[in-house]
C-alpha positions, 0 to 999 in steps of 0.5 A: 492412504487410500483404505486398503492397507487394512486388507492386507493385514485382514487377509494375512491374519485371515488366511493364516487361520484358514490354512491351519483350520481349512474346513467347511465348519470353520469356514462357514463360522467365519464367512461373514469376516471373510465377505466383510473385511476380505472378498468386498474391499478386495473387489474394490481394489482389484477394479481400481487396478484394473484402471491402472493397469489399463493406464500404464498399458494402454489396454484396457483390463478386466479385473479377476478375484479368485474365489476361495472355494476350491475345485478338488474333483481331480486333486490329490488335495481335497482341502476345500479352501484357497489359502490366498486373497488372488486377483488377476488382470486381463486384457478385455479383449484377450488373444491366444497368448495375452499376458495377465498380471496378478497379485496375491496376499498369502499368509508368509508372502506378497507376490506381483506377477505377469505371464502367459496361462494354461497353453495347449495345442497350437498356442503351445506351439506359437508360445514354443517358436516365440521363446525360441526367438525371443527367450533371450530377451524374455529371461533380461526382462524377467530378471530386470524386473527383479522377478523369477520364473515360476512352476504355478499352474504347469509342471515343466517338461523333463524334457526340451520338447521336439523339434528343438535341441536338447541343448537348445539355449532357451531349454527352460522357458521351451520346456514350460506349458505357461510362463509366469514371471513372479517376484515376492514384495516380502511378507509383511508388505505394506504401501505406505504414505501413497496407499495401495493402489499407488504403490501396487502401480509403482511394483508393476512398473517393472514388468511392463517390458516383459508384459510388452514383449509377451504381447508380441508373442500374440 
């Protein structure tokens, strides 16, 4: 074991109260657990992955931990707290279309994920002509990976968008302004024997095909 099982049972009892009681009043009453058993120890893995990741892609990564406060200026939901311990992985060096890799700890799931984020204009557009030749072999490696398409951070099109057909056979992956594969580890997911950072390793080998061809969407 290498310590951080001891996050994922922190996160998921933390969390849990948090999404019942997601106030600045409760929060702040519980800031200290939050940075001692949460926010430090998570940064800790978040970087022993991002060396990982960079092992198992030959790239080197950069690690993220999402903050827990929330930007409510344009949401219809003004609850101040994220409910979820999230961190990504990023290539140091990123293009217009680098793939991320992340993994959440909510209060009911596990989740690894992998995709592309937030396209816009003319990355939009290559993304568009990428899955148009390339969908096929996008949704095989998706669903070898034992993951599915997600609807986090854009909401599909309607709509296959012009030039393309409305009955194009790529339809659902053109009409999505992000793509991102995700698959559920389980609730009460735990690493055993190895530790996480070892069986975190192990979850994401099964993505590295799709990470591999959506860096050739780049």
């Amino acid at each position: 074991m290498d310590g951080f099982d001891a996050l994922l049972t922190e996160a998921r009892g933390f969390f849990r109260d948090l999404s019942a009681h997601n106030t600045r009043d409760w929060f702040a009453a519980h800031k200290d657990q939050y940075d001692s058993a949460i926010r430090r120890p998570a940064e800790l893995l978040s970087h022993g992955m991002a060396d990982e990741i960079t092992r198992l892609t030959g790239t080197p990564h950069r690690a993220k931990l999402f903050r827990v406060t929330r930007d409510v200026r344009f949401s219809k939901d003004k609850s101040p707290y994220n409910a979820w311990l999230q961190m990504v992985w990023s290539p140091f060096d990123p293009g217009p279309l680098s793939p991320v890799l992340f993994f959440s700890v909510e209060p009911d799931d596990t989740v690894l994920g992998c995709g592309i984020l937030g396209l816009k204009g003319e990355e939009l557009t290559r993304y568009r002509a990428f899955v148009a030749a390339h969908g096929a072999a996008v949704q095989d490696a998706i669903a070898a990976a034992g993951a599915v398409l997600s609807d986090h951070m854009a909401e599909p099109l309607a709509r296959v968008p012009k030039p393309f057909v409305a009955d194009h056979p790529q339809g659902e992956l053109l009409r999505r302004k992000s793509l991102i594969a995700m698959r559920s580890l389980g609730r009460y997911w735990m690493p055993g024997p190895q530790g996480v950072i070892a069986a975190l390793t192990d979850e994401i080998r099964p993505f590295l095909p799709l990470h591999t061809l959506l860096v050739g969407a780049e």
